[in-house]
N, C-alpha and C positions, 0 to 999 in steps of 0.2 A: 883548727877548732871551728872554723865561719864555716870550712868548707863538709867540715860533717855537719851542721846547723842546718846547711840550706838541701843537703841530702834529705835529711830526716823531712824535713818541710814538703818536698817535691814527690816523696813516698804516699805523705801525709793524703798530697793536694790529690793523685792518681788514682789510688784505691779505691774513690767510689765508680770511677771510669773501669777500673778491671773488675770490681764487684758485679758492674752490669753486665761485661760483656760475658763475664764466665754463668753469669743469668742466663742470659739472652743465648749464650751454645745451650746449655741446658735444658732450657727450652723446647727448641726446637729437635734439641735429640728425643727427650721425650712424645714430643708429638708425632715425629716422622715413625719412631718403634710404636706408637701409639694408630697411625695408622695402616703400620704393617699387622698390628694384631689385631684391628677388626677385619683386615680384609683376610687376614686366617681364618678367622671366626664365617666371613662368609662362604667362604669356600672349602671349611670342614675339615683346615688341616687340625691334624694331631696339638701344632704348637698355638693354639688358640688358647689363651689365659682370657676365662669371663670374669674374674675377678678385676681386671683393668680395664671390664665398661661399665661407662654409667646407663642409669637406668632408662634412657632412652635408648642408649643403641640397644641394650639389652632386649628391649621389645623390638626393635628394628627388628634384631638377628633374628628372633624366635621369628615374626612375618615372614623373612626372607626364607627362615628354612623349611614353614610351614606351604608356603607357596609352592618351591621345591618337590618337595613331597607328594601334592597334591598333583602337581604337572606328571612328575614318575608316574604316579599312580595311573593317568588318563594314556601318557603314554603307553603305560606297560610294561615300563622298565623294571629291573630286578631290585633297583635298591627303594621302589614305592615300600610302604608302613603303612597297611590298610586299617592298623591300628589310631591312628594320628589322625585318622578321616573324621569329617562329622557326618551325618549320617547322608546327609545332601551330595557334600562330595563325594562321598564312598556309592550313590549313586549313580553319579552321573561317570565315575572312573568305571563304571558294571555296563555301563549303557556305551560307553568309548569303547570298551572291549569287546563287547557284542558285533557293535557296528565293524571294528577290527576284523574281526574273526566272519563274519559276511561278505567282506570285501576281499579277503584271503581266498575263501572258497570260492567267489565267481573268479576272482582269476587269476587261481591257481597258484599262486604263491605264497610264501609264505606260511603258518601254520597253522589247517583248518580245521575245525571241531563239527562235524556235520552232527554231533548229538545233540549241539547246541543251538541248532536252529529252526525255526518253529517251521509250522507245514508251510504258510505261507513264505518264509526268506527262503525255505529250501527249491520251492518251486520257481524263486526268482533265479535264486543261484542256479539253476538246472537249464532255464531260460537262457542266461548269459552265457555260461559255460557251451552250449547249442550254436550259438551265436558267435562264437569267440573258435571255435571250433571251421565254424563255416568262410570264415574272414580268413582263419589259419590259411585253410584250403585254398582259398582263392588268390590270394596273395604267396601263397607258395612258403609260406612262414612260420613259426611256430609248432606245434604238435596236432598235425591235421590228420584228423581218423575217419577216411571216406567212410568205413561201415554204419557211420553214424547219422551220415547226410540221407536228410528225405530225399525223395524221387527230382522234385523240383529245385532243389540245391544242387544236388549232384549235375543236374543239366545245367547250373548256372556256374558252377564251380569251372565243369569243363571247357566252359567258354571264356573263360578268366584264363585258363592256363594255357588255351590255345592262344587267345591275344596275346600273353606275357610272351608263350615263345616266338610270335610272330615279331614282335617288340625286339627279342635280343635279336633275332635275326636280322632284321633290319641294323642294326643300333653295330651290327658287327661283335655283340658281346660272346662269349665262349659257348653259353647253355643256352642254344641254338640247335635245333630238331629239323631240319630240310626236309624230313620226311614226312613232316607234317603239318607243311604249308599249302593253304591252293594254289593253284594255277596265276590267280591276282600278286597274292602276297610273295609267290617265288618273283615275279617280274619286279615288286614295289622292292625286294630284297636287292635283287638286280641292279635298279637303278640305284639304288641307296650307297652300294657295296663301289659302284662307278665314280660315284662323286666324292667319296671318302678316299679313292684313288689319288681324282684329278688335283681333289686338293694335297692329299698327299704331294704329292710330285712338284705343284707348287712350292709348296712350301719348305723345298728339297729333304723331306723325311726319309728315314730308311724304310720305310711300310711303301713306298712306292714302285708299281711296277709298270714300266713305261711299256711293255709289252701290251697292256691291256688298254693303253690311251688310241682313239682314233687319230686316222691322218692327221685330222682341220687341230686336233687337242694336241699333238706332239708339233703341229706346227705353229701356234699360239704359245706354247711353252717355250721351243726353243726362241721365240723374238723377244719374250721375256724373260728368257735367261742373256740373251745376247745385248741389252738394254739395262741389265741389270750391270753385267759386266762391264760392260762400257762406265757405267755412273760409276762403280769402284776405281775401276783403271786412274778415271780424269781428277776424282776428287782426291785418290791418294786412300780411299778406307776402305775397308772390306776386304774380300779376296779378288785377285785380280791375274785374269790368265790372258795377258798378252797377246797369246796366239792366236786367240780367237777374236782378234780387232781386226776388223774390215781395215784394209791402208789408209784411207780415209779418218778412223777412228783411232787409229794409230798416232797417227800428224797431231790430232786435235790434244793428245794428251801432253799439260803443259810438261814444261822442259825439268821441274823439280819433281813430277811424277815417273818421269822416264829412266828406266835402266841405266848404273853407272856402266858407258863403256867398261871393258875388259882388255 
């Protein structure tokens, strides 16, 4: 009998201790679905209930979506509502799109309304487009239409394109024209094409042809291949060909370096 008395007593004493904490879950479940529904709410999905904001976020929301709105509209996006504009904004999104559609037609991308623009932007856009045409050219780049080049482009264009190929020629690149170098630029090619050799060959590459090295350069190469070999042999790293040790070079290599007899 005592010991159901002190039951009942210890139920008694707890309850306000479980009353809070099944509060306090409560709570916090509601706030956490409470801030999953305004962040619905800002991002437009389907499951946004506005019946569970108060009337500040209410007004939040409507700024946030009005803002929204307004950005599409300057954008140009599909889903602006030029309906929802006030008349300010709804000008200045007419004035973003304008400048849009100016900027498309000088260069060329994107999609251009030439009916839309007045004599003066058209004669700018005509200016760039000229311009943008004449850089194509020279540069070798983009959609370059010599029939379009004045007399004095056209001679400057030419001289862009001969430097370019004198460039890859030199530089050893593929789109390299020999037949339309001078006399200066075949020798500057010459020497160029030498030294991209010697370093080749240095630096034991397969692009090297010792056939094209002079005496004094095939004889500078081999003492530093022969020096090279040596510093592998004696340290034990690199590759290391034995055979090509002077006796002398041989001796010096320590005893943990040296070939296990056979």
């Amino acid at each position: 009998m005592k010991a159901s008395f002190w039951a009942v007593v210890i139920c008694i004493a707890l309850s306000p201790t479980l009353v809070t904490a099944q509060s306090s879950d409560s709570q916090e479940n509601f706030s956490a679905e409470h801030g999953r529904n305004i962040s619905n709410c800002r991002n437009g999905s389907a499951s946004c209930d506005h019946a569970m904001l108060s009337p500040q976020e209410s007004v939040a929301l409507a700024v946030a979506n009005h803002q929204r709105n307004v950005t599409d509209c300057t954008d140009g996006m599909s889903s602006c509502d030029q309906s929802q504009l006030t008349q300010a904004e709804a000008h200045e999104a007419t004035m973003a799109e304008s400048h849009r559609n100016i900027v498309n037609c000088r260069d060329g991308v994107g999609s251009c309304d030439e009916s839309k623009l007045t004599p003066s932007e058209a004669s700018e856009v005509n200016a760039a487009r000229r311009q943008l045409n004449v850089s194509d050219c020279k540069n070798g780049t983009g959609l370059c239409d010599h029939s379009k080049l004045t007399g004095s482009e056209t001679g400057a264009v030419a001289a862009a394109e001969h430097e370019r190929n004198a460039e890859n020629c030199r530089n050893g690149w593929d789109e390299c024209d020999h037949s339309k170098l001078t006399p200066s630029e075949i020798s500057q090619t010459a020497t160029a094409d030498h030294k991209r050799n010697v370093s080749e060959c240095k630096n034991g590459k397969e692009g090297c042809d010792y056939s094209k090295l002079t005496p004094l350069e095939t004889k500078l190469l081999a003492a530093a291949e022969q020096r090279r070999n040596y510093a592998a042999c004696r340290k034990g790293y690199g590759y290391c060909d034995r055979s090509h040790l002077t006796p002398s070079e041989a001796e010096a290599i320590p005893d943990e370096n040296k070939p296990l007899p056979r």
